[in-house]
N, C-alpha and C positions, 0 to 999 in steps of 0.2 A: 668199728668200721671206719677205714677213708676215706677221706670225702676229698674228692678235685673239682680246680677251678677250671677247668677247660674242656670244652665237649667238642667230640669226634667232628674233624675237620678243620679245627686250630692246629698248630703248633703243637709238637709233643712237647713235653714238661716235665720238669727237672726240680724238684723241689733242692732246696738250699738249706743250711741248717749250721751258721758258724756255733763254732763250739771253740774251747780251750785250745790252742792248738791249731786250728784248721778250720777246718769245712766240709762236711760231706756232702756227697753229691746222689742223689737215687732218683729212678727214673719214676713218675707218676705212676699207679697202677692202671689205670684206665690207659695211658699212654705207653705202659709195659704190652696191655692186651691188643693196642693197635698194631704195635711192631711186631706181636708174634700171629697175629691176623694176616698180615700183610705178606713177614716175611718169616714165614715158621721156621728157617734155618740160622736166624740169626741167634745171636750167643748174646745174650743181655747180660749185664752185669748185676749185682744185686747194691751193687753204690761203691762209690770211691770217697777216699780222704787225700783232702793236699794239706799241707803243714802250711805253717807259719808261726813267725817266732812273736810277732805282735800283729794283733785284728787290722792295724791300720794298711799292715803290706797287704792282707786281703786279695784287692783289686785290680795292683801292681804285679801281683804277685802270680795270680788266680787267671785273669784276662786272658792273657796267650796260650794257657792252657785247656780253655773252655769248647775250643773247637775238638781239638784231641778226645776231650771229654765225652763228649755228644757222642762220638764214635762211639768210645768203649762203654757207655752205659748201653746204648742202641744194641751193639754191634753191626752193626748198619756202616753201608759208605756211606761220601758224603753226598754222593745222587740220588741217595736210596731215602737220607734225612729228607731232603727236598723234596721227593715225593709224596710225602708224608705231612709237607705243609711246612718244614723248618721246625728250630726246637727253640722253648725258652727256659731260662730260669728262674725259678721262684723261690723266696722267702717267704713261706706262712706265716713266720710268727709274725714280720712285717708287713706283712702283705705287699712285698716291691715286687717288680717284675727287676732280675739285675743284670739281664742279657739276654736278648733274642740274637736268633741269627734266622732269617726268613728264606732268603736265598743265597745259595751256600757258594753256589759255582757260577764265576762272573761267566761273560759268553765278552769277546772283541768283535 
C-alpha cells in the first residue's frame, strides 16, 4: 500500500525519485484521485523521466522544466492546478520538499 504525505487541500504532490540517468516524476495517488474527482476529463499521466548525463545538472537541468511537468502529469491547465491548491515535489527517500509552485498565475 502508498502511503502520502499530504492530505486533501494541500498542494498536489509529485513524488520524485533520482535514479541513473534522470528522474522520474508520478503524480501522488491520493493526489491522482483529487484530479480525477475534480476534473474527471483530464488525461493524467502515469510519470515521466527527464535525463541527465550527471545528478549534479539535476536542478539546472530539471527546474525550467517543472512547470511543463505539473501539466502533463495533471493534465490539468495551469488555472486548473491553482485551484487545486498548487502542486509540490517530493523526495521520499529524502524527505525534501524540491519545489512548490502555489500560485501559478501572477495577476498586474
Amino acid at each position: 500500500m502508498t502511503t502520502s504525505v499530504h492530505q486533501n487541500g494541500e498542494p498536489l504532490l509529485v513524488r520524485v525519485s533520482l535514479e541513473a540517468g534522470g528522474s522520474a516524476y508520478a503524480l501522488d495517488p491520493l493526489s491522482k484521485s483529487r484530479v480525477r474527482d475534480t476534473f474527471p476529463e483530464a488525461h493524467i499521466l502515469p510519470g515521466l523521466f527527464f535525463g541527465y548525463e550527471q545528478e549534479e545538472e539535476f536542478e539546472s537541468l530539471h527546474r525550467p522544466l517543472w512547470p511543463k511537468a505539473a501539466q502533463l502529469l495533471t493534465g490539468l491547465t495551469v488555472e486548473q492546478i491553482e485551484q487545486l491548491g498548487g502542486i509540490k515535489f517530493y523526495n521520499p527517500r529524502t524527505k525534501q520538499v524540491v519545489w512548490e509552485w502555489h500560485q501559478l498565475v501572477t495577476t498586474n
